[in-house]
NUMARLUM-322325 format. One record per atom (N, C-alpha, C): residue number from 0; atom name; x negated, y, z negated. Coordinates in nm, 4 decimals, padded with zeros to 6 digits, always signed. Last residue first. Layout:
+-----+------+----------+----------+----------+
|   n | atom |        X |        Y |        Z |
+-----+------+----------+----------+----------+
| NUM |   CA |        X |        Y |        Z |
...
+-----+------+----------+----------+----------+
***
This chain:
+-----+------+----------+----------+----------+
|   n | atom |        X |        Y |        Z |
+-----+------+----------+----------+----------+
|  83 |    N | -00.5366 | +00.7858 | +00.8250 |
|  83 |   CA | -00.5467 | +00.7236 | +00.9894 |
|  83 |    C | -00.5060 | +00.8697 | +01.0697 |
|  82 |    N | -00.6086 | +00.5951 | +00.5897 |
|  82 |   CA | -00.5562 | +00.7704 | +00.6206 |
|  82 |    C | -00.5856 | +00.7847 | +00.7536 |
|  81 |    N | -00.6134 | +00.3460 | +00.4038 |
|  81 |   CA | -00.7251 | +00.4446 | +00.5526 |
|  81 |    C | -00.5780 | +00.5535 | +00.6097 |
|  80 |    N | -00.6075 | +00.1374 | +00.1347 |
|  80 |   CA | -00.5584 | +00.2389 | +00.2123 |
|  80 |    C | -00.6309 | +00.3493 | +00.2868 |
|  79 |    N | -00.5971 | -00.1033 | -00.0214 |
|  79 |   CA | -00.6798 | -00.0370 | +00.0605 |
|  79 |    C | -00.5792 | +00.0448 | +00.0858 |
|  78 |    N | -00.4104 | -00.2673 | -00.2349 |
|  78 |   CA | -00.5747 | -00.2664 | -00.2125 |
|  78 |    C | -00.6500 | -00.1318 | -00.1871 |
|  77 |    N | -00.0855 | -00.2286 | -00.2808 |
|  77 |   CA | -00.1818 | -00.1894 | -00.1972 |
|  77 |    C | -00.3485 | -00.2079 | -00.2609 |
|  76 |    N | +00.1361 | -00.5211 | -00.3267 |
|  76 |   CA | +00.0410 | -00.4007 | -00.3621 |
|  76 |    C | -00.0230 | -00.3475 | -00.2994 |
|  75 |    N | +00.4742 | -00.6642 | -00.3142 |
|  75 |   CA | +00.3590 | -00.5750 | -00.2490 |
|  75 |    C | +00.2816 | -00.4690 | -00.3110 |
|  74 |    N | +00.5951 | -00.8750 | -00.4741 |
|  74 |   CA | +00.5719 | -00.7204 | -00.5109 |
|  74 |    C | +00.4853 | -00.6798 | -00.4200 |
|  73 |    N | +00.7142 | -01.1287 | -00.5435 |
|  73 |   CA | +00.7994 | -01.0262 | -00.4462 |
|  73 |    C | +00.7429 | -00.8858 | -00.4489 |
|  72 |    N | +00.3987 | -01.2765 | -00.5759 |
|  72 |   CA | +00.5284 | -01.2553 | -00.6305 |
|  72 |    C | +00.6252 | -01.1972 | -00.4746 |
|  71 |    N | +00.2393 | -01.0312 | -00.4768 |
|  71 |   CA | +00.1908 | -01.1202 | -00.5666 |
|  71 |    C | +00.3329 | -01.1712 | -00.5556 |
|  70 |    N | +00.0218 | -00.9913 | -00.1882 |
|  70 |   CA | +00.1470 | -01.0255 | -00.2038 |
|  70 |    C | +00.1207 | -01.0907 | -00.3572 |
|  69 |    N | -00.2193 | -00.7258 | -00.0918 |
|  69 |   CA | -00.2462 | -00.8652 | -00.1805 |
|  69 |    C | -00.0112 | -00.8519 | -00.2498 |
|  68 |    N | -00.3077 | -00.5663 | +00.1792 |
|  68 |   CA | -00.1951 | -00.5318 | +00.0577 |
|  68 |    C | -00.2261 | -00.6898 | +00.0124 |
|  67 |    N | -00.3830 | -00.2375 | +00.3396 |
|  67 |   CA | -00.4279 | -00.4127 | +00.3508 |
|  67 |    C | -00.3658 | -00.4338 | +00.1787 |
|  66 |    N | -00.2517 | -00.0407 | +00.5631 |
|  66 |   CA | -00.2320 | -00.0273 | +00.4597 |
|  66 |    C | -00.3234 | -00.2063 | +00.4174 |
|  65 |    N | -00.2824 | +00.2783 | +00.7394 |
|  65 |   CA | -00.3244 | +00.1186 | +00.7525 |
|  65 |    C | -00.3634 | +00.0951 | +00.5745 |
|  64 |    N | -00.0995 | +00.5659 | +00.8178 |
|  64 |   CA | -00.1905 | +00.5112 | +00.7254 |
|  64 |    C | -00.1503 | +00.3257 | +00.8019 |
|  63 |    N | +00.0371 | +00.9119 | +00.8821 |
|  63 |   CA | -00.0279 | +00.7524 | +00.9410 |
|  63 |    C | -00.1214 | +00.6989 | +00.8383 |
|  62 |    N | +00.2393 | +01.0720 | +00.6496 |
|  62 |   CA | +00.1090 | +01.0118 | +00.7049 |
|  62 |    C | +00.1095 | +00.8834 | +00.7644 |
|  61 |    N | +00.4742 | +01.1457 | +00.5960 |
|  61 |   CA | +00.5024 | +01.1535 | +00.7530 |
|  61 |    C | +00.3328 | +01.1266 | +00.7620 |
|  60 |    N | +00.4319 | +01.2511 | +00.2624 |
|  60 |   CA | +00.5535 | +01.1680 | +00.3768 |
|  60 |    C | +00.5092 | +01.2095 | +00.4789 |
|  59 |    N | +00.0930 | +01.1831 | +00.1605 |
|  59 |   CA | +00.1609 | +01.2885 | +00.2064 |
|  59 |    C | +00.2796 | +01.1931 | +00.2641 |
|  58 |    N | -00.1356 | +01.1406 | -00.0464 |
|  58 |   CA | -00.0804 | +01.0872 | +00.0307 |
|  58 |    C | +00.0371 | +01.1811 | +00.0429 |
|  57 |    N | -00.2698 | +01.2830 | -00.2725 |
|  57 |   CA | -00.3349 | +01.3092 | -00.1405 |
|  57 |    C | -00.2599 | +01.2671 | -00.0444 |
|  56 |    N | -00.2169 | +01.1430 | -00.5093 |
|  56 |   CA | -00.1878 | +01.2681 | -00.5099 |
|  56 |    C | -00.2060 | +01.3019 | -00.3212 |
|  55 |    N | -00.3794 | +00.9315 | -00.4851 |
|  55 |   CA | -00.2048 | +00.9352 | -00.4679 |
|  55 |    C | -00.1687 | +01.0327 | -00.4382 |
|  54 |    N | -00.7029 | +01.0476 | -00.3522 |
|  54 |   CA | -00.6554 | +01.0027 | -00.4532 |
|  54 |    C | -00.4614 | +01.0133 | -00.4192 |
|  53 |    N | -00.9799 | +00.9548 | -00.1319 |
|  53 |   CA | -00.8554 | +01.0430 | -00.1647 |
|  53 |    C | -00.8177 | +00.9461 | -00.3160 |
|  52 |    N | -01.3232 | +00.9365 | -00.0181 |
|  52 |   CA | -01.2626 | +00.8815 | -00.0836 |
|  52 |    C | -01.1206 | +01.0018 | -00.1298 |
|  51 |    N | -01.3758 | +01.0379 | +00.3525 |
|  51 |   CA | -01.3784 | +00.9920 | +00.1920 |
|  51 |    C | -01.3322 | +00.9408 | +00.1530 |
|  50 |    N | -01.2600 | +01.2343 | +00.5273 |
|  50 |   CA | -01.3755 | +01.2882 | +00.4598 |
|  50 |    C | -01.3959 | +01.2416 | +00.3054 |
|  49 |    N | -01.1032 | +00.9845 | +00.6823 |
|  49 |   CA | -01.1918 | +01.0438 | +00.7495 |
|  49 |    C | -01.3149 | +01.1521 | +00.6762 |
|  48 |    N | -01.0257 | +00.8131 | +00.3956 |
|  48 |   CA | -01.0103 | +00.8871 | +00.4896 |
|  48 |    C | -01.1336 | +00.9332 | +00.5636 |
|  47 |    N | -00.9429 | +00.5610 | +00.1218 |
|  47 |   CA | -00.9937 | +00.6100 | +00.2264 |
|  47 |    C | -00.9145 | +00.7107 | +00.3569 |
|  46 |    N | -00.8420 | +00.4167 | -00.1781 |
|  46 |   CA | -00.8137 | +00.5419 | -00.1070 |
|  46 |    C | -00.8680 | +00.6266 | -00.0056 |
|  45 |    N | -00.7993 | +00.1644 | -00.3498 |
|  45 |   CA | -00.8744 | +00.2715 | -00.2657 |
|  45 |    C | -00.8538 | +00.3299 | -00.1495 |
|  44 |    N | -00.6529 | +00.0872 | -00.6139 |
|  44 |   CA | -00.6402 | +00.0499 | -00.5056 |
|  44 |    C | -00.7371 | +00.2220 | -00.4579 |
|  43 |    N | -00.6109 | +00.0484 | -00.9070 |
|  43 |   CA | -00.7597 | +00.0409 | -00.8626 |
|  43 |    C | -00.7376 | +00.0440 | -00.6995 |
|  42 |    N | -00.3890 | +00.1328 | -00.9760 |
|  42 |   CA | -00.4587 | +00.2188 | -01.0345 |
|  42 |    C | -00.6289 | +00.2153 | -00.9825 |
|  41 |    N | -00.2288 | +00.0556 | -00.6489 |
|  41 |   CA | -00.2063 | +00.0348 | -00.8226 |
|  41 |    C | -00.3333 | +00.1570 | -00.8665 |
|  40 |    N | +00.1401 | +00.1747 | -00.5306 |
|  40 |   CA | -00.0296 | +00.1901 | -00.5190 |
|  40 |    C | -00.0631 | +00.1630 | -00.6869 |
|  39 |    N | +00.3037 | -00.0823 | -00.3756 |
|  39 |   CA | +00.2830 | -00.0415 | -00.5269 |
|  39 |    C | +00.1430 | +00.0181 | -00.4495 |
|  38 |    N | +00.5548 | -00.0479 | -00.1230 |
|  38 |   CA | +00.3908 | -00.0742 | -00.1552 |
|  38 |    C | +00.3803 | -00.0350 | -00.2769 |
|  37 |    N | +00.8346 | -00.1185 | +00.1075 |
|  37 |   CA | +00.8004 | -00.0768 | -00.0331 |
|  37 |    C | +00.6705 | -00.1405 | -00.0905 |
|  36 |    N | +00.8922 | -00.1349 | +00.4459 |
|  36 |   CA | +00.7815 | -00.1971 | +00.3445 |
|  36 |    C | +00.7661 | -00.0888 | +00.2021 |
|  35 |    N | +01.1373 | -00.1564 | +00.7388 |
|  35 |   CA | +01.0383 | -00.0335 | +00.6298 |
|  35 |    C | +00.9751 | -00.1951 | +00.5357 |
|  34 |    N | +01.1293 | -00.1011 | +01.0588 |
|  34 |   CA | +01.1338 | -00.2341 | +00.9695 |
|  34 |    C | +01.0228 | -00.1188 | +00.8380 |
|  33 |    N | +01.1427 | -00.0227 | +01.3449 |
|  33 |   CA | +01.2564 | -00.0075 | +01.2520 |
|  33 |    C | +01.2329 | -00.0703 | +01.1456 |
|  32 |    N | +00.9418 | -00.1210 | +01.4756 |
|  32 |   CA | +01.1060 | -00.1830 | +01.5163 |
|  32 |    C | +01.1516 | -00.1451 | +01.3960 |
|  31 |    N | +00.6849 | -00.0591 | +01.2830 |
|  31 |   CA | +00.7752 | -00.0532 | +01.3809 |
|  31 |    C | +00.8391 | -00.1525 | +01.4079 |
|  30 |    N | +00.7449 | +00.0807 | +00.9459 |
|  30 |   CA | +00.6451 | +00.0099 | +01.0271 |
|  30 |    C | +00.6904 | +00.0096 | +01.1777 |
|  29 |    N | +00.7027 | +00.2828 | +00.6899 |
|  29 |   CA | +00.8362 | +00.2442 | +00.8249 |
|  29 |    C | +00.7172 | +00.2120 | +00.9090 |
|  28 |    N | +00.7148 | +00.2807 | +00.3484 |
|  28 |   CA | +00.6019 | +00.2488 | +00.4748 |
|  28 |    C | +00.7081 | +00.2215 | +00.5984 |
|  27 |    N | +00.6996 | +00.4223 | +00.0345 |
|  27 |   CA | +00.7867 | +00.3804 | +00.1211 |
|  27 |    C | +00.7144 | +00.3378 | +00.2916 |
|  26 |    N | +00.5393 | +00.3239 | -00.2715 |
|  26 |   CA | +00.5663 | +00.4310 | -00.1477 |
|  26 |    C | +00.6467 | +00.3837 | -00.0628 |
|  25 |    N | +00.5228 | +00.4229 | -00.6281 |
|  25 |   CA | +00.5204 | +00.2965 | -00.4734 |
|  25 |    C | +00.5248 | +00.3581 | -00.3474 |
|  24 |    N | +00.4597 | +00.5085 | -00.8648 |
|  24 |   CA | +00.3485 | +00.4377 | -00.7702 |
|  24 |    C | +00.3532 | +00.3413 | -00.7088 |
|  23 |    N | +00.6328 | +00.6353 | -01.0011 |
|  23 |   CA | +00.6509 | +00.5290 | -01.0030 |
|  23 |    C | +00.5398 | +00.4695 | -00.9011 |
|  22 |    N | +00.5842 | +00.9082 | -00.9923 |
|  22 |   CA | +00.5622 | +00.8729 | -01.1160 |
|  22 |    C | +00.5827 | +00.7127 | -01.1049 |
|  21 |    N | +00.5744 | +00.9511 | -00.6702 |
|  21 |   CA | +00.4271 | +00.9637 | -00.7394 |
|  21 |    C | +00.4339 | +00.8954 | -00.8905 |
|  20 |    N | +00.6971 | +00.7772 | -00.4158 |
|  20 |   CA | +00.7005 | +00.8057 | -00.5817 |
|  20 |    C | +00.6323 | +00.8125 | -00.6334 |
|  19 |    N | +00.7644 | +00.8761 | -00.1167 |
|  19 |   CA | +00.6302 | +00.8309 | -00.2133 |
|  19 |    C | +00.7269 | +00.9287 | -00.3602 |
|  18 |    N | +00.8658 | +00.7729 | +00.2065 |
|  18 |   CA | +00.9056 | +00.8351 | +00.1200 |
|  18 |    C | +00.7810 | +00.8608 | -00.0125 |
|  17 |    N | +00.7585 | +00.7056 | +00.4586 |
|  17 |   CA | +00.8765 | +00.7853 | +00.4783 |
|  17 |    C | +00.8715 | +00.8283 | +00.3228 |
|  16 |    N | +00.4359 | +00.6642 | +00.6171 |
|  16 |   CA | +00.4789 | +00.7188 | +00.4821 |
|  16 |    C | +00.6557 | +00.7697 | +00.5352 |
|  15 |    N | +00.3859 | +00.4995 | +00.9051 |
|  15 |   CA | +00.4429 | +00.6296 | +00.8168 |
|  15 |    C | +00.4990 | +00.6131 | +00.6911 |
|  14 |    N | +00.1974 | +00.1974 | +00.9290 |
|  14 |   CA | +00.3087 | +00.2561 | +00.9940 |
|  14 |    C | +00.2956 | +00.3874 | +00.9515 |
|  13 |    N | +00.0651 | -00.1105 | +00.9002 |
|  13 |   CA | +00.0686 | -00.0035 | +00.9289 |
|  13 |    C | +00.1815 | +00.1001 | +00.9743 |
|  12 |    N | -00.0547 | -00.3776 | +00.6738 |
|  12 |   CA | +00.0420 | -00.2945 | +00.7472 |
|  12 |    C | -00.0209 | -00.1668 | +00.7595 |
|  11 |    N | -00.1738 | -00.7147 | +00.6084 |
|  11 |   CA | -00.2266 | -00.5674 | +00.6766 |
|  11 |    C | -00.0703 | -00.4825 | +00.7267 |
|  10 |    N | -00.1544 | -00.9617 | +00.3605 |
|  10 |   CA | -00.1158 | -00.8838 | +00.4180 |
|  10 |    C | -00.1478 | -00.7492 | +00.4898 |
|   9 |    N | -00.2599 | -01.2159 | +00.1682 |
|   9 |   CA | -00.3079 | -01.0729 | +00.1734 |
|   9 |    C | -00.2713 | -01.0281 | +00.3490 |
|   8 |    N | -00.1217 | -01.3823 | -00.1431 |
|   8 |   CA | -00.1244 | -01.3648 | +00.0527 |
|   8 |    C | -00.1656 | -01.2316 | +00.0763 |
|   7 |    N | -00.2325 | -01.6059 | -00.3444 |
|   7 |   CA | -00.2682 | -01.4553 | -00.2855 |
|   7 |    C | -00.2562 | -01.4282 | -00.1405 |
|   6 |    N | -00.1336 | -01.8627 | -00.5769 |
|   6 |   CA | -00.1680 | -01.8427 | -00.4711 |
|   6 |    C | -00.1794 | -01.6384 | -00.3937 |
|   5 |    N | -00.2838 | -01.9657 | -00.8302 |
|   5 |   CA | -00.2527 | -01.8213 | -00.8052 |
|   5 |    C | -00.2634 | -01.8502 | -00.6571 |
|   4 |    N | -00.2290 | -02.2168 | -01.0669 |
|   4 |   CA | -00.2804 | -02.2214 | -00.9222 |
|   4 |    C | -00.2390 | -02.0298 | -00.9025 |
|   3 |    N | -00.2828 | -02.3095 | -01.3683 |
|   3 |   CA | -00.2432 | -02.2311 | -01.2898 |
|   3 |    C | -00.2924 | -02.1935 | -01.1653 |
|   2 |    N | -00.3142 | -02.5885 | -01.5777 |
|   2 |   CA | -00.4217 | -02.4974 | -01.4995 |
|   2 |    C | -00.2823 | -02.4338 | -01.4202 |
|   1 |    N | -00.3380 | -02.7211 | -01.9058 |
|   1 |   CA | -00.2441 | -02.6697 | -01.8031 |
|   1 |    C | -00.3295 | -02.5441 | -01.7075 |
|   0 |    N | -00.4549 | -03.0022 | -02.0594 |
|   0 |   CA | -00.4947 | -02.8734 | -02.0083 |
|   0 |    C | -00.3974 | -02.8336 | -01.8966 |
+-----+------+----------+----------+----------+
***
């Protein structure tokens, strides 16, 4: 029997939207000291704000956002997302 270990680092960022690929569902994140973060938004990741639940479409360049992200691999995903 061959078992597979999944290890899951789950990661919190925050910073500005600098860039967003709506057909490619990643975004661009400038955190501080200068230090950017490429985020997959996936299809189940949630989308909070002050009136709710948002959708990709809703994320804007130059939003504050807190981002909580599951590392798979080299791929940052987003989970969560709070519209700050």
């Amino acid at each position: 029997m061959i078992r597979a270990l999944l290890v899951l680092s789950i990661v919190v960022l925050t910073g500005r939207i600098v860039s967003i690929d709506y057909l490619r569902e990643k975004m661009l994140l400038a955190e501080s000291r200068n230090r950017t973060a490429t985020v997959y938004v996936l299809p189940s990741t949630n989308i909070v704000g002050k009136n709710g639940y948002h959708t990709i479409a809703d994320l804007k360049k130059g939003a504050h956002v807190e981002i909580y992200t599951s590392v798979r691999g080299t791929r940052t995903n987003a989970e969560i997302i709070k519209l700050l």
